[in-house]
Structure formats: structure tokens, C-alpha cells
N, C-alpha and C positions, 0 to 999 in steps of 0.2 A: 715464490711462485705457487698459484694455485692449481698445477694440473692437474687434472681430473676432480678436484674435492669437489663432490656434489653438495657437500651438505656445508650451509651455515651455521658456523660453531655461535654467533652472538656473543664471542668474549667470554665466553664462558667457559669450563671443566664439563664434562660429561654427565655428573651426575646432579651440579647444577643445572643445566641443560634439560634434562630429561625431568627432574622436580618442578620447571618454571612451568614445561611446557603441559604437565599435569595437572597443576593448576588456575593453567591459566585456558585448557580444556573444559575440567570441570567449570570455572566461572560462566564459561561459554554455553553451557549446557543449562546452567543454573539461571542465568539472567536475558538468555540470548540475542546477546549482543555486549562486544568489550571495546574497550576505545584502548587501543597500543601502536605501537610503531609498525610503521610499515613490513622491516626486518623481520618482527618477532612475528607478526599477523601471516607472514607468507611461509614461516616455516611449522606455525601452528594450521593452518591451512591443510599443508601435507603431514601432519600428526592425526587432527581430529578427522576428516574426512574416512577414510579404512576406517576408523572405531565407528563412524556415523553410518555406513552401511555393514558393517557387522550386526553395526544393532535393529536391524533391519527383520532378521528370522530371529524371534524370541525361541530361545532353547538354554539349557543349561551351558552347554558350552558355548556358545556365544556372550551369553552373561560371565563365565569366567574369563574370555579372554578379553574383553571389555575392559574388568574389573581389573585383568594385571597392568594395564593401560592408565586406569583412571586411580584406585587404589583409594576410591570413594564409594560405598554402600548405596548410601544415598542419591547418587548424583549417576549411577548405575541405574540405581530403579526409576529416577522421573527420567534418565533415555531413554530407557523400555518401554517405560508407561506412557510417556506424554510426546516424545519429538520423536522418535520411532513409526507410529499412527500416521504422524504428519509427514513424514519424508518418504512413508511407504511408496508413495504413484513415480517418485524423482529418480532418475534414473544415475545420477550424482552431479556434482558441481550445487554440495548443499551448504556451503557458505557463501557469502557474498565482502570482499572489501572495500569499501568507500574512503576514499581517503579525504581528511580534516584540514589539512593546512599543516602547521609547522608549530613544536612545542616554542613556548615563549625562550624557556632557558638554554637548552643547548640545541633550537633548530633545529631538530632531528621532526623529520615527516611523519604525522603520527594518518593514523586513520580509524576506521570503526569496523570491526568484524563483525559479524553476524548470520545467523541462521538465515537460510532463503524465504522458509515458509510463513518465520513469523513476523516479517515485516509486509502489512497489510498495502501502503504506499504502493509499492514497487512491482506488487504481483500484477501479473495480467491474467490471473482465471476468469475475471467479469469483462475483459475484454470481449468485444463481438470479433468473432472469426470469421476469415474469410474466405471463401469458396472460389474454385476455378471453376467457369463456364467455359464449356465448347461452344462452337460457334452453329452445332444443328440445333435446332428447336428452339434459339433462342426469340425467334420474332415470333410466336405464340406467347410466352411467360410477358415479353414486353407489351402486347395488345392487353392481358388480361392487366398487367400492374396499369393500362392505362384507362381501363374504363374503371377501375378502382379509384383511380385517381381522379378522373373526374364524379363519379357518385360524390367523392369527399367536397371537391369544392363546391356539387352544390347545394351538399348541405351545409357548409360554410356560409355560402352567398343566402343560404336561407335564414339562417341565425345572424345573420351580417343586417337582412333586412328586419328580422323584428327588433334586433336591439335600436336599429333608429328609429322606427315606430315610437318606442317604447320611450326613449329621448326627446324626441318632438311633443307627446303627450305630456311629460312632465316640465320641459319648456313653456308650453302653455299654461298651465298650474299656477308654476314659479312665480312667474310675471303679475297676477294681479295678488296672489298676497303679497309680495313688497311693495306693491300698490296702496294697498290698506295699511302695510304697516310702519309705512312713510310718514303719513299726513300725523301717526300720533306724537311719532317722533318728533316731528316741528312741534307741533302742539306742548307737549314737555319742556322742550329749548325754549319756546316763547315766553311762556311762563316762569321759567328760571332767570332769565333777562327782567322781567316786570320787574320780581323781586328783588 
């Protein structure tokens, strides 16, 4: 029985556990985005996240305690520098799990981890937002959008009537040069026949 054990060991020893789950942080930091198990994604979830707002206030002691985390130089300094910037406005929940389907060989649910910010798909900052109207002074804003709207259609209906104009005159055109350029056409066919 498991009572109370919050935590998922993933079959593993402690210090295995704590090595997987370092590297497979750093990867996350490094290429943002990992494809792993469901298991392993949720318990790296509540690992990387605390280090992902640590590295939120650039300071020396935040970079060390980061660093006894990641136990990477490198993968310390593009936090700081690069996904730090970008997670600054997010108030947390800076991963996201999408899950894949099922690995072919032992069926286990795999999925895909990932940074919030850097998958451009999913974001909704160019979303249009939307506003709650009260219901006083709303029939002034709707008179104005409505003589806007009509100005538009008619200059619509204005541009509507020169492009027929402008159709109709070249219909007329059209018609007698194929006119002309009919008769020589036979005239070639006939002559090809002669011969």
C-alpha cells in the first residue's frame, strides 16, 4: 500500500531518480520541448517548474541555487538569458503536456513536454480580447458603428458600379477583335486543306 507516498519513485533508486530527472530538465531547457512518458513528464513537471520561477530574479543566489538543481553551467546560463525574458509576464503553469499516443513496444502513453512560451501554435497573445459592455450608452456606440457601416457600403456599392463599367467596356472590345481574328483563322485551315 501506498499511503500517503506523494511522490513517484518511476522504479527507480533516489539517486537514479534525481540524475534522470536533471537531465531530462536540462534537455527541456535546451531544446524546449521532450517527447517522454506520461509518468516521467508529470513528475519532471513538479521538478522543473520551482527552478523555472527561481530563475525569474536574476541574482547570484538564484543562479546558485538553480545550479545545484541543474548541475549544468551552461544550461544555467541560456535559463537566465533566454527562457527567464520569456516567462518573466507568466505567473506559472510554464509547461504544457500534450500527450502522443502509445509507445509501439511496451504501450506505455508517451507524450510531449514543453515550454509555454515557445510554442508559437497554441499561444493566444494575437488573439482579439474581449470586452464586457454595460448596458447604459450602449445605443449611441451602436448608431455610430451604424452610420460607419453604412459610409462603407457605399463606397463598396461605388467600386461595385465602376468595376461593371469598366467590364462592359471591355466586353465590347473583346467581341470585334475575335471578329477579325476569326476570318484569318479559316483562311489558314482552308489553305491547309487545298494542299
Amino acid at each position: 500500500m501506498r499511503h500517503g507516498n506523494k511522490i513517484n519513485h518511476l522504479g527507480r533508486k533516489t539517486s537514479h531518480r534525481k540524475a534522470m530527472l536533471q537531465n531530462m530538465a536540462c534537455s527541456l531547457i535546451e531544446h524546449k520541448r521532450i517527447s517522454t512518458t506520461i509518468a516521467k513528464a508529470k513528475t519532471l513537471r513538479v521538478f522543473v517548474e520551482p527552478i523555472l520561477t527561481k530563475a525569474k530574479t536574476d541574482s547570484t543566489h538564484s543562479r546558485r541555487v538553480v545550479f545545484s538543481y541543474l548541475q549544468n553551467k551552461e544550461m544555467v546560463t541560456e535559463l537566465f538569458r533566454e527562457v527567464a525574458p520569456k516567462i518573466a509576464n507568466r505567473a506559472g503553469g510554464y509547461t504544457r503536456i500534450i500527450r502522443t499516443g502509445y509507445r509501439l513496444g511496451d504501450n506505455a502513453e508517451m507524450c510531449m513536454i514543453e515550454l509555454v512560451d515557445y510554442n508559437e501554435l497554441y499561444n493566444n497573445d494575437n488573439a482579439k480580447k474581449t470586452t464586457r459592455r454595460s448596458r447604459r450608452g450602449g445605443a449611441k456606440k451602436e448608431d455610430n458603428v451604424t452610420v460607419e457601416a453604412t459610409e462603407s457600403t457605399e463606397a463598396v456599392v461605388e467600386e461595385a458600379a465602376v468595376e461593371t463599367v469598366v467590364e462592359e467596356t471591355t466586353e465590347e472590345i473583346a467581341p470585334e477583335a475575335t471578329s477579325e481574328e476569326a476570318p484569318a483563322a479559316d483562311e489558314s485551315e482552308n489553305s491547309e486543306e487545298k494542299a
